[in-house]
N, C-alpha and C positions, 0 to 999 in steps of 0.2 A: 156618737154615743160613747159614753164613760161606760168601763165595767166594772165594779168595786167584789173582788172576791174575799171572803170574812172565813173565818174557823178557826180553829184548836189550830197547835204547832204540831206542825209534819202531816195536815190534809191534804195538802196539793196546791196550795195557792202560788209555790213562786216555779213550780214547773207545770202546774196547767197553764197559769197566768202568759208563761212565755209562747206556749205552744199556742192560746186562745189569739193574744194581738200579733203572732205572724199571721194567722189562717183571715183571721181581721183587719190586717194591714193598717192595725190599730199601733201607736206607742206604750211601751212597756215601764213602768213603774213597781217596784218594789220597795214597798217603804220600809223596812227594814235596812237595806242594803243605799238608801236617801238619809235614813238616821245617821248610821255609820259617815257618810261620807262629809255631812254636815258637820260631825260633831270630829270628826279622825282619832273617831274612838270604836272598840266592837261594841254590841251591845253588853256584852255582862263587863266589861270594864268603865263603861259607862253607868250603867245600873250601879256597880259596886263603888264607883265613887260618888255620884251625882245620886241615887234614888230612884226608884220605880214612877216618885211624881216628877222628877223633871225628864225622864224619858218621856212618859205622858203629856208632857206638856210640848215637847220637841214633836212626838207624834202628830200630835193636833193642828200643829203649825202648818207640819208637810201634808195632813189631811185634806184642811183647808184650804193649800196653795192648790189642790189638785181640782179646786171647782172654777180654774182659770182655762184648766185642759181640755181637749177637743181629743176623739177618739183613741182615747185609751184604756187599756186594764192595768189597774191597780189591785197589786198584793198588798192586801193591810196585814198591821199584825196582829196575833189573834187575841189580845186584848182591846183591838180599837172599839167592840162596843160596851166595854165599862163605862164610858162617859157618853151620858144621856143626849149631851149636844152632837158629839159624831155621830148617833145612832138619828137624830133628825137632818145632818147632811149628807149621810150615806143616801138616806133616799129620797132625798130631793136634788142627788147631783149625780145622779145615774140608777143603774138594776146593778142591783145586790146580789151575788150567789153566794149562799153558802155552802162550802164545801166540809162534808161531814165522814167521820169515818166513827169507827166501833173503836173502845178504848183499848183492846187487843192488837190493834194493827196500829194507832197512833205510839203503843208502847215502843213495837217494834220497831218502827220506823224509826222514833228518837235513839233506839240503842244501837241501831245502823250509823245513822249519820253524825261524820265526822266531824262535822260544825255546830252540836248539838252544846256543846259546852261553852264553846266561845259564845256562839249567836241566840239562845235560850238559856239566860242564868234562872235559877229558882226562882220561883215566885212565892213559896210559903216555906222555904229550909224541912219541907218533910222527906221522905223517901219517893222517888218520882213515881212510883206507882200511885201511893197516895196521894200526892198531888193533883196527878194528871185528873183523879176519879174526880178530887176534890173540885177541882177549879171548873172541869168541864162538868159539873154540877151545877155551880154557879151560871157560868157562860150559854150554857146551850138553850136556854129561854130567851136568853139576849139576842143571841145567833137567828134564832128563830122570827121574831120581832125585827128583828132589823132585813131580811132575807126576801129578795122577789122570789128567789128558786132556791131549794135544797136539792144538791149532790152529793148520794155515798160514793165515795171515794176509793173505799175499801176492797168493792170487788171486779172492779173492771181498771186497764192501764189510762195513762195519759191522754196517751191519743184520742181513745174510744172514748173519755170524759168528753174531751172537747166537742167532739161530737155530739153528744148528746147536749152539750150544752149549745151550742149552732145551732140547733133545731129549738131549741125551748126560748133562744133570745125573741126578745119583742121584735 
């Protein structure tokens, strides 16, 4: 079984993701951290030379290499379903969770972490509050649409996600 976890930046996808294929004894992917290693660039050094479309386009590749893989979870990044065609091989190449939080706790989280600047460059040059509203405006019908299971994120730890989400897998 493939896991593919989806959401906003800072809902849990690359530390639920690790904690979900140990307890799984699944392989662990994170596509963000597959971009970087591909390209020997960070993501916003990337984005700031190459463009938000050839990061997207790099995305898709490593998307699509991952309907070769056998039990794993994958951390997409949380614009993989802007593009219609990942949103039909998300769910034809495994169960989907989406992991979701309230835009109060997504704020905090990104003002916490220290890789928030290298590894999440802007995506519209506004003030990241208004962004974050903005984009997950956009995004969260996406998320939704593409998603076997929603997880708030927001008010219980790691662990106890996983949890819950073991119990809800097919």
């Amino acid at each position: 079984m493939k896991v593919f976890l989806i959401g906003y930046r800072c809902t849990g996808k690359t530390t639920i993701g690790k904690i979900l294929s140990e307890r799984l004894h699944h392989d662990f992917l994170d596509m963000d951290q597959a971009i970087e290693q591909q390209t020997g660039s960070t993501i916003a050094d990337l984005v700031r030379a190459q463009g938000w479309a050839y990061f997207r386009r790099i995305e898709k590749e490593i998307l699509f290499k991952t309907g070769e893989m056998k039990d794993t979870v994958v951390s997409t990044g949380g614009g993989i379903v802007t593009d219609p065609e990942n949103l039909i091989f998300l769910n034809r190449n495994g169960f989907v969770i989406w992991l979701d939080a309230d835009i109060k706790t997504i704020l905090s989280r990104l003002d916490s972490d220290p890789s928030t600047l290298s590894s999440r460059p802007s995506l519209t040059a506004k003030r990241l509050a208004e962004e974050t509203e903005e984009v997950l405006n956009i995004r969260r019908p996406l998320y939704e649409k593409a998603a076997h299971l929603r997880i708030e994120t927001g008010r219980s730890g790691p662990k106890e996600i996983v949890t819950l989400i073991e119990r809800r897998l097919p």
